[in-house]
C-alpha positions in Angstrom: -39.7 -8.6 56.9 -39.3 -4.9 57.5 -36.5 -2.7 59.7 -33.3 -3.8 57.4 -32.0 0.1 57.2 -28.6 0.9 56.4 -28.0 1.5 59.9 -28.3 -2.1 61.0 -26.3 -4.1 63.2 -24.0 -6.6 61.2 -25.7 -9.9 61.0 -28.9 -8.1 61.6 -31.8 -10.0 58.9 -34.8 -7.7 59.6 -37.9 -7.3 62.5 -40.3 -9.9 61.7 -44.3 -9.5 62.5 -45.4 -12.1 65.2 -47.2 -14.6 62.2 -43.8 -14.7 60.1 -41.8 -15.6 63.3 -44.5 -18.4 63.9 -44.2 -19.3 60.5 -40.2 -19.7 60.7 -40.7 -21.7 64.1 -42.6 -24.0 62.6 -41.1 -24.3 58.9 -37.6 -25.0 60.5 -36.8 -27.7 63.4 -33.7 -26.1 64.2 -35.2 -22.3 64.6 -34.8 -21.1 67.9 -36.9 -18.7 69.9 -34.8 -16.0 72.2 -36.8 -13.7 74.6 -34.4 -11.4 75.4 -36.9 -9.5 77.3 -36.0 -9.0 81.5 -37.5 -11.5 84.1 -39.7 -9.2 85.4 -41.2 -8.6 82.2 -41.8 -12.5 81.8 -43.2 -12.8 85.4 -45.8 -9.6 84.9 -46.0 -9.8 81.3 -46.4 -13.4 80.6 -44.0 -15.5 78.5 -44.8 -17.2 74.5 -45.8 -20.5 74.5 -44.6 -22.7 71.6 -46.1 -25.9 73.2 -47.8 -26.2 69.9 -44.4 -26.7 67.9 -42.8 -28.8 70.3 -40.5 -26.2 71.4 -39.5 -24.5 74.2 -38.5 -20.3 74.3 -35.1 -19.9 75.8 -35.3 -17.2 78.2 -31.7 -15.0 78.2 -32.4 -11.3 79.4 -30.4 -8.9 77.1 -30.4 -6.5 80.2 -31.0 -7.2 84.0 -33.9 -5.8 86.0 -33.9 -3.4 88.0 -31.2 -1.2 87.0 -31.4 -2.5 83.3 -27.9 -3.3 82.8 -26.4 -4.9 79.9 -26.3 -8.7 80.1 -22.1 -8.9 80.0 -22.3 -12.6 79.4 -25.7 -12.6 76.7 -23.5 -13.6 73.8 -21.6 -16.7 75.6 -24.7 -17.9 77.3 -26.4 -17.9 74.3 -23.6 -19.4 72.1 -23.1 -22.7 74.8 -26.8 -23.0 74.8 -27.5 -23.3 70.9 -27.1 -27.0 69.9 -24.6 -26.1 66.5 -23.6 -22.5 64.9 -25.7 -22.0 62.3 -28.9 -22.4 64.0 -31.7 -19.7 62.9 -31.8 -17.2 66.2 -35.2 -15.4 66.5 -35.1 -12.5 69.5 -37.9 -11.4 71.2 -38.2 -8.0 72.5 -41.5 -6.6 72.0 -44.8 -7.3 74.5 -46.3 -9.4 74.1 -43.8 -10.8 72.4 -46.1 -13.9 70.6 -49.8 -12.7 69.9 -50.1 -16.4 68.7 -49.5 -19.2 71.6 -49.0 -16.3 74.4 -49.4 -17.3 77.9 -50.4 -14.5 80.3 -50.4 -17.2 82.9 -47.0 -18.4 83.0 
């Protein structure tokens, strides 16, 4: 785990390479998968695909496309759609986001 400067947001555990984010997917049921990336960058870019787990990426933009606005309601959304509170939260925000189990097609 790397990026865990002094500067970091509260809360904030480190950027993760794409095999140790597999690796936590699959080592923890609960882990969940955020791309936080907009939905035009899903539609031309392609989404992850965690088929392979037996999970499913939930898809909540941080910003919204095209003027790139902050997503005013990211932290509710997120918090109704995570089934308790101490759920491990991975966010995607790279491209492309999963080398492992990425689907150009979707």
């Amino acid at each position: 785990m790397t990026g865990q400067g002094a500067g970091a947001p509260a809360g904030y555990a480190g950027d993760l390479s794409v095999r140790e984010a597999w690796t936590r997917l699959a080592g923890d049921a609960r882990a969940v998968l955020v791309d936080v990336r907009s939905d035009a960058e899903w539609t031309f870019v392609g989404v992850p695909d965690l088929s392979a787990l037996g999970k499913a990426v939930t898809f909540l933009p941080w910003q919204t496309f095209p003027g790139m606005r902050l997503n005013g309601d990211f932290a509710a959304t997120l918090q109704e759609g995570l089934p308790e509170t101490d759920v491990p939260v991975l966010y995607g925000m790279a491209r492309p986001f999963l080398g492992i189990g990425y689907d150009a097609g979707a």
